[in-house]
PAMAR-154726 format. One line per field, with one value per residue (C-alpha): residue number from 1; x, y, z. Coordinates in steps of 0.1 Angstrom, whole numbers, plus 5000, padded with zeros to 4 digits. Layout:
<pts>
num: [NUM|...];
x: [X|...];
y: [Y|...];
z: [Z|...];
</pts>
This chain:
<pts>
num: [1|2|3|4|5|6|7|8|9|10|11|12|13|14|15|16|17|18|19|20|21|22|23|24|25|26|27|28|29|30|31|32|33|34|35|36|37|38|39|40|41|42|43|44|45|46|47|48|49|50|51|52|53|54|55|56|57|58|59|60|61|62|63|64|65|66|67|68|69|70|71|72|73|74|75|76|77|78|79|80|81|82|83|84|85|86|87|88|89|90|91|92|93|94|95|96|97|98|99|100|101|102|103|104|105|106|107|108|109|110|111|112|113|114|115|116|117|118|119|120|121|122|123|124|125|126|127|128|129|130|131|132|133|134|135|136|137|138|139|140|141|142|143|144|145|146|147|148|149|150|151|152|153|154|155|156|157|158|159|160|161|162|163|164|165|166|167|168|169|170|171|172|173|174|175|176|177|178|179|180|181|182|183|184|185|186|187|188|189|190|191|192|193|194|195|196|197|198|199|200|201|202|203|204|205|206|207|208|209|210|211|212|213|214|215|216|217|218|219|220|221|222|223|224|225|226|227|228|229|230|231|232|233|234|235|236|237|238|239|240|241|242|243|244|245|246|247|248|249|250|251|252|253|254|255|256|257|258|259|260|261|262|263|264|265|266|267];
x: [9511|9514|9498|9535|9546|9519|9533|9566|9555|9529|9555|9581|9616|9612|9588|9598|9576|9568|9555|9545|9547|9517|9506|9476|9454|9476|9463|9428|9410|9390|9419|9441|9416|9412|9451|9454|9426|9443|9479|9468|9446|9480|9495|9514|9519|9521|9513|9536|9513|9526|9509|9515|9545|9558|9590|9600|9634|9638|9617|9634|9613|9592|9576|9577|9553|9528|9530|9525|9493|9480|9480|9466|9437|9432|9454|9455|9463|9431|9413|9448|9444|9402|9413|9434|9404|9386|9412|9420|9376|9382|9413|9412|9447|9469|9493|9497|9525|9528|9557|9554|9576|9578|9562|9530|9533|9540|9512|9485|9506|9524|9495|9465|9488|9492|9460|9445|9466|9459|9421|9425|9439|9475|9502|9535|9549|9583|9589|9618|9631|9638|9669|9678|9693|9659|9635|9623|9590|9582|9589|9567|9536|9537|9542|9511|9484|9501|9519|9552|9579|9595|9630|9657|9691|9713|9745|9769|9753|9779|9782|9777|9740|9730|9719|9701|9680|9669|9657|9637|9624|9593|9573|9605|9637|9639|9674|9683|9698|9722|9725|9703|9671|9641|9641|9643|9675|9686|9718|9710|9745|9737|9762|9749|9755|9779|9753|9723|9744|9747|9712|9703|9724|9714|9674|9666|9631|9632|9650|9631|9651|9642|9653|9656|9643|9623|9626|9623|9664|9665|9640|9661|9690|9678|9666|9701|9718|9691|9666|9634|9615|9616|9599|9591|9581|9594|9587|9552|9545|9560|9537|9502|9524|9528|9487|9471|9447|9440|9432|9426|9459|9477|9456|9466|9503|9501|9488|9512|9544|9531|9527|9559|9575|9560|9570|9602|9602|9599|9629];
y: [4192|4226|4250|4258|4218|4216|4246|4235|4201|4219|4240|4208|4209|4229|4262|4285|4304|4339|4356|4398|4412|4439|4465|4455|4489|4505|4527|4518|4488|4487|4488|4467|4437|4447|4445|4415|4399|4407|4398|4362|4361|4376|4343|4348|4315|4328|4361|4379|4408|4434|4447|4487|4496|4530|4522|4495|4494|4465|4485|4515|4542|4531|4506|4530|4554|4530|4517|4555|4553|4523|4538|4570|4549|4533|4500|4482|4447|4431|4453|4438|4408|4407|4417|4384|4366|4377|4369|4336|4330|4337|4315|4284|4274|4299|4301|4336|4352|4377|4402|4423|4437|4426|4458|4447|4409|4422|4444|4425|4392|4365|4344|4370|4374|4342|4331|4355|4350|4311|4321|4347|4320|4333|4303|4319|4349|4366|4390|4411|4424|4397|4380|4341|4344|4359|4335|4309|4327|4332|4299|4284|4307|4303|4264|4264|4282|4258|4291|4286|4308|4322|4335|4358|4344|4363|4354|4364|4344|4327|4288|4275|4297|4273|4251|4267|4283|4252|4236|4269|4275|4264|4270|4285|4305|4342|4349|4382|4392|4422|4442|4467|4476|4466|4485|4482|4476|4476|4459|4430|4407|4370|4349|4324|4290|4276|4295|4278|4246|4248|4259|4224|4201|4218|4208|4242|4251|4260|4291|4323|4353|4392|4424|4446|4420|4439|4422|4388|4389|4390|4363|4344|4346|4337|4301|4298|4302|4270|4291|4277|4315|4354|4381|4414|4444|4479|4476|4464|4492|4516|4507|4513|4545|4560|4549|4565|4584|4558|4528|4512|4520|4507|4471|4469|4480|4455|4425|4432|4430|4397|4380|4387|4376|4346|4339|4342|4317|4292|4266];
z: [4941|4934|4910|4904|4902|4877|4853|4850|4844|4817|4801|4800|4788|4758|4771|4800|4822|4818|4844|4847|4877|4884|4914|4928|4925|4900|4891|4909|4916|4881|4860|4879|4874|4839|4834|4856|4834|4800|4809|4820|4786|4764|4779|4812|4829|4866|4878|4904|4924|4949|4976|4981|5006|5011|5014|4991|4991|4966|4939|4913|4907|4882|4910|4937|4915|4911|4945|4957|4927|4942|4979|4967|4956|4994|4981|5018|5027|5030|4997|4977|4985|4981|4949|4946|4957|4927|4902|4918|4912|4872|4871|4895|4878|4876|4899|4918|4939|4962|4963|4996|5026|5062|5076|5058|5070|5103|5105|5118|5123|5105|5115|5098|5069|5057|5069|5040|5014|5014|5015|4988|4963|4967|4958|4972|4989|4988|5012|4994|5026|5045|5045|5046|5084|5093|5071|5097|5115|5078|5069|5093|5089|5055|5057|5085|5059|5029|5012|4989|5003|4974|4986|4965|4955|4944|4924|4950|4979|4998|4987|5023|5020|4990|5008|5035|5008|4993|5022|5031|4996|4975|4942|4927|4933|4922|4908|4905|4871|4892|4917|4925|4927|4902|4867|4829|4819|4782|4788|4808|4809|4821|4833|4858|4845|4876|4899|4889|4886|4922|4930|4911|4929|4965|4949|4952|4934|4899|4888|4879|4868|4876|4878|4843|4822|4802|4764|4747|4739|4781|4783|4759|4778|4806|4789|4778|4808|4823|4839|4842|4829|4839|4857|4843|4863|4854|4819|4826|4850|4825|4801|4825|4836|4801|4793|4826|4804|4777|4788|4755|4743|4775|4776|4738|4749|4777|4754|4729|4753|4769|4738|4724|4759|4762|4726|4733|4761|4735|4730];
</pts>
């Protein structure tokens, strides 16, 4: 079983899953472990990492700046993801995703990728980028190096696509909350009950929302609506943003956010 089987079956019925999202080498290596480290101690349940890109054209701005951080500070593929090997050393159970873009997959092949990530700890990859017609070389490498393709759904997907994502995806399905690009959004409107309905009677993975969630009340909601947890990312890269030159305050920042997140994930 998975490490993401074994989290839902941990959290149950009446806990959902929280799960930050963080740059790998934002803003350096150091202080990327150190935040990694005191997120997963603040109580995250998964961890969601992303890889560098310089054009990530799923991510708002606030990602995009500490993707450019993170390459400014020699972030590559195989320094991210020895990174991820360290982490995945500290915390055996976990479970850890990769959020990453096809040009970075592609680089050295689908093959090498995947390859590493399974030896690096990793548990799932979504590659934001690709799209469900042009999932199955994915698929299959990340099936070969026993990887959970994570895969986006988003509330408008065509009903006869249901289906075809639930057979392709594993350790959980990322809903997104709108349309868009990632960022905090204040005014995060859920409505996705007959959606999900249908995601759970096609046996798609569990349902994770993302995309502006950036406050318990979101998290909340999301529970409501019958999603298994949420993702944050902007707010959380806000927070090491606004803290570059105190990293006391922004570990404290970062604890503080998690904790009342997680606390709101409970039922």
């Amino acid at each position: 079983m998975s490490r993401y089987h074994d989290m839902f079956e941990r959290l149950g019925q009446h806990q959902g899953a929280f799960i930050p999202y963080v740059m790998l080498y934002d803003p350096d290596r150091a202080t990327s472990k150190k935040i990694i480290n005191a997120v997963i101690e603040a109580g995250a349940d998964a961890l969601e990492l992303g890889i560098a890109f310089s054009d990530p054209l799923a991510d708002g701005p606030t990602i995009q700046k500490a993707g450019l951080r993170a390459l400014k500070n020699h972030s590559t593929v195989s320094e991210a993801l020895s990174l991820v090997h360290e982490i995945r050393d500290q915390h055996p159970h976990i479970p850890i995703g990769i959020l990453t873009y096809a040009n970075l997959v592609y680089k050295n092949s689908l093959d090498w990728f995947y390859a590493r990530c399974h030896d690096s700890g990793v548990d799932s990859v979504l590659v934001a980028d690709v799209p469900l017609l042009e999932i199955e070389p994915f698929f299959q490498a990340a099936i070969k190096h026993h990887i959970d393709p994570v895969l986006i759904a988003p509330a408008n997907m065509p009903k006869q696509r249901i289906k075809e994502l639930a057979h392709y995806a594993r350790g959980y399905t990322y809903v997104v909350t709108r349309s868009g690009v990632t960022g905090c959004d204040r005014k995060v409107k859920l409505d996705h009950r007959d959606f999900l309905a249908e995601l759970k009677a096609a046996k798609a993975p569990p349902v994770i929302f993302g995309f502006g969630i950036s406050e318990p009340s979101h998290v909340e909601m999301a529970l409501k609506q019958g999603a298994a947890g949420a993702i944050s990312g902007s707010k959380i890269v806000s927070i090491i943003e606004n803290n570059l030159d105190n990293q006391s305050l922004m570990l404290h920042e970062l604890t503080n956010f998690i904790r009342l997140m997680k606390k709101a994930t409970y039922q």
